[in-house]
N, C-alpha and C positions, 0 to 999 in steps of 0.2 A: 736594837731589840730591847723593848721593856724588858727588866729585870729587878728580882727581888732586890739587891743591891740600891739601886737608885730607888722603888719605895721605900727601902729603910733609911737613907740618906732625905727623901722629904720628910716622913715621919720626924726622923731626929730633927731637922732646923724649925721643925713647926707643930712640936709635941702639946705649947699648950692649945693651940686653937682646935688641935684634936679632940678635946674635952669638952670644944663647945656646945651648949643646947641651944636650941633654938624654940620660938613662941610655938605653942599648941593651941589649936583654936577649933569652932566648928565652924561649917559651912552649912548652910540650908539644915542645919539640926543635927549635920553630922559631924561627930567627934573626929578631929587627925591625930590622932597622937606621934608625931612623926619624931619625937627625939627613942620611938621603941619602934616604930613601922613606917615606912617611904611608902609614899600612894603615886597611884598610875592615871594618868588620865588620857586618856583615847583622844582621836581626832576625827573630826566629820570638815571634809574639805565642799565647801558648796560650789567652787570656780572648777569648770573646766579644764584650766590650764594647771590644776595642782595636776603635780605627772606620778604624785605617788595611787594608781588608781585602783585601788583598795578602799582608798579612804574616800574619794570622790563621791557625791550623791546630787544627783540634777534636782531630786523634785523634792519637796516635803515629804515627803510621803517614805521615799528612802530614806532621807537623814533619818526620820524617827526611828523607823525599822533599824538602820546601824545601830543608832542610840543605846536600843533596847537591848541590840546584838554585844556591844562593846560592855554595859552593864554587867549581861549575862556571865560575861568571859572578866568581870572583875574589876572594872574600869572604875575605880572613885567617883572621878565627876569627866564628862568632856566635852574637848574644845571645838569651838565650830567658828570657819571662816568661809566668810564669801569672794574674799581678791587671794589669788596665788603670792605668796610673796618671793615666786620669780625672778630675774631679774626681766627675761622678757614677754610676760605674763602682761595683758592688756591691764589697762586700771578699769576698776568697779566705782561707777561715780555710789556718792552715798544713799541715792533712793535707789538702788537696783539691791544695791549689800542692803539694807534695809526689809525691801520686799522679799531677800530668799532668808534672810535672819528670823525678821519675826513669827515666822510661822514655825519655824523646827524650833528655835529657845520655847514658843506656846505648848508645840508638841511636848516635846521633852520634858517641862517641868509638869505638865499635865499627867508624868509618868513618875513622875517626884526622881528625875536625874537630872543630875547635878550639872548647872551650864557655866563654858567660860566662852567669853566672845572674844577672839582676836579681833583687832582691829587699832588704828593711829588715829580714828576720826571723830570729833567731838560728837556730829550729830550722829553716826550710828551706834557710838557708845551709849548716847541718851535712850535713843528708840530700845536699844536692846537692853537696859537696865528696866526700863517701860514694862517692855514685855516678859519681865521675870530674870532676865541673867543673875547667875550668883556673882560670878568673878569676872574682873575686865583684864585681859590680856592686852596690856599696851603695847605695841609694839611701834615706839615711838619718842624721840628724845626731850617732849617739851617740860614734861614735870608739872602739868599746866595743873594750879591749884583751883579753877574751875572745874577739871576731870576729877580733883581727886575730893573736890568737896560734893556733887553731882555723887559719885561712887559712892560717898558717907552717908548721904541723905536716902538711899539704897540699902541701903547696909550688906554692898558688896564689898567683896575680895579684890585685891589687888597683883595682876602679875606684873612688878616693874623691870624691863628688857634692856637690856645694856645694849644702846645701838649708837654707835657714831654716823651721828648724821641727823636728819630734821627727821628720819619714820623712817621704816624697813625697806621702804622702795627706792629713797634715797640716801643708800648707806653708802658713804665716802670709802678710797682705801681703811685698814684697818690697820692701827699704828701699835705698832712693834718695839716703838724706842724707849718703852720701858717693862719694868714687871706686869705684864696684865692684868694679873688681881688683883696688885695694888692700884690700879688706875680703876682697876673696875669697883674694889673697894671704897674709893672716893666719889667713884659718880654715885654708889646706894644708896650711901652714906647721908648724900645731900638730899638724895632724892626721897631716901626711906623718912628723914626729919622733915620735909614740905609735907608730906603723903600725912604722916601723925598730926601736923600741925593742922590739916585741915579733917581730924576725925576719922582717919581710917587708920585700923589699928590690926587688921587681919592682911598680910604682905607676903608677897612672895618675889626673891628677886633670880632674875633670869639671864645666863651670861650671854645668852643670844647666838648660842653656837652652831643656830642654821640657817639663820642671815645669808643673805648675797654679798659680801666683798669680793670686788675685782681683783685685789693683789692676794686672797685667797683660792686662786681658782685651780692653782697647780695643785693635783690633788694630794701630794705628798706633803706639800708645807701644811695644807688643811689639816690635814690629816693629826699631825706632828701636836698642830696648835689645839685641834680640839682634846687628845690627849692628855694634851697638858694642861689646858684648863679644867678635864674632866676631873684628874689626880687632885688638884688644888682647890678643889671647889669648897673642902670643910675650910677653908681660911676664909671664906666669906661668911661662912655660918659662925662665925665673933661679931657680927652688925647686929645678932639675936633675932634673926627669920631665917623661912624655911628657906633652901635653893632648890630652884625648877630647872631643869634640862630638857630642852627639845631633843631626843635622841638624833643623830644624823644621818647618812645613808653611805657613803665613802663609794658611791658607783666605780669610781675606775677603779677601786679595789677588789669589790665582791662582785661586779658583773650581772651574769644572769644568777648570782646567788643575792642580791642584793637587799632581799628581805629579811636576811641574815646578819643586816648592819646595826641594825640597831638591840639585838641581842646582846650583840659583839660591845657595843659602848654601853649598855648598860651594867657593866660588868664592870669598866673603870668608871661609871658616873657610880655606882651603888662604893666605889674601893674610896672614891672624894667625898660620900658619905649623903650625897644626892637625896634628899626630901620628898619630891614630886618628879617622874618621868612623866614627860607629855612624850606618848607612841602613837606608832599607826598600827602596831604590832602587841596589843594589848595582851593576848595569851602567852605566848611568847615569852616578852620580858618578862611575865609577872611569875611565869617560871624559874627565872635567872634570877631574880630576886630572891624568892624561894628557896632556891635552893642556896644559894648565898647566905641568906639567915638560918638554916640546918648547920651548917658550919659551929662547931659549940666555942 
């Protein structure tokens, strides 16, 4: 059982990273001030096989309509994917994620909201910077200094994803044999210095906490892991960028309540001091949040 005890025991080993700030920037003309307010960003699923189906939208026509919906309900900027990141979710070759991307990023900024595009893949990261994306969600391990100079010459945002393995679809076991943060600390580390080195200077980095691992599948150790990287997350905000959280769902915990997962983690993602929630549950968290910062 979480208990006040053990967060005043992380607090003390790690008081001064608690002081960290982190970079403030805008996006598409809009101010984050995130070392005084965490922003939310919604999710528009364009595949099929995403099973959270809430967030699912087949045609253009609905993504915009969510879009507009997720706005409404307070969503800073959000994220839209064409492949499930599943594990056994079919693959979306790049001209099919291309053909249902470009039309809702046209949509949507047509509406001045703010886009991020998931995706690992060079060429529909190009197409979707093309067509207006603000932020590119990598979800992907290469660091490739073509993506991230392509991103500069855009003058997009960067989401860099902590993923063991070559990209999200082929994420290895997830290794345990040391402190997490600190390994996850070292992969930003390098990845945040290429990312600047080729011009982009607006970053967000992402511990990837709803990836597919195989040796995370028992849902109690997930469970444990994501927890605890939730709590620990202001120790990454000493690299000086924001951190992003995919909120996660813990099914064999909450069941048929399970829309009630990601409320529930953004409560310990807001307690590790969380920058940006990427939801599917937009009002919702942004509730929890709220009421989190009444707290005097």
């Amino acid at each position: 059982m979480l208990n006040l005890e053990q967060l005043a025991e992380l607090l003390e080993t790690n008081r001064s990273a608690a002081s960290a700030r982190v970079r403030e920037f805008s996006i598409g003309g809009k101010k984050f001030p995130f070392n005084r307010r965490p922003a939310t960003m919604g999710v528009i699923n364009l595949s099929a096989d995403s099973w959270y189906r809430e967030s699912v939208c087949l045609t253009a026509e609905a993504a915009v309509e969510r879009g507009n919906i997720l706005a409404a309900q307070g969503a800073d900027l959000v994220d839209v994917g064409a492949e499930s990141t599943l594990a056994q979710a079919a693959r979306v070759n790049d001209r099919l994620q291309q053909s249902k991307l470009i039309p809702v990023i046209k949509g949507l900024r047509a509406k001045r909201i703010l886009v991020s595009v998931e995706t690992y893949s060079f060429p529909v990261a190009r197409a979707a910077l093309e067509a207006g994306a603000n932020v590119l969600n990598l979800t992907c391990n290469s660091g490739s200094p073509e993506l991230f100079k392509m991103a500069a010459m855009h003058d997009a945002a960067v989401i860099i994803c902590h993923v063991q393995g070559k990209n999200v679809r082929e994420a290895r076991d997830f290794d345990f044999s040391e402190d997490p943060m600190e390994m996850m600390r070292e992969y930003f580390s390098r990845r945040i210095d290429r990312a600047m080195t080729c011009g982009i200077e607006r970053i967000f980095i992402d511990p990837g906490l709803g990836f597919y691992y195989r040796n995370l599948q028992d849902g109690a150790v997930r469970v444990r892991h994501q927890m605890k990287v939730f709590l620990n997350s202001f120790r990454l905000r000493t690299l000086g960028f924001p951190v992003c959280h995919a909120l996660p769902h813990a099914f064999e915990l909450f069941r048929e309540e399970v829309r009630c997962a990601e409320p529930f983690f953004a409560v310990l993602a807001a307690l590790g001091k969380t920058d940006l929630f990427r939801t599917h549950e937009v009002p919702r968290v942004r509730a929890v949040i709220e009421t989190l910062r009444s707290f005097p």
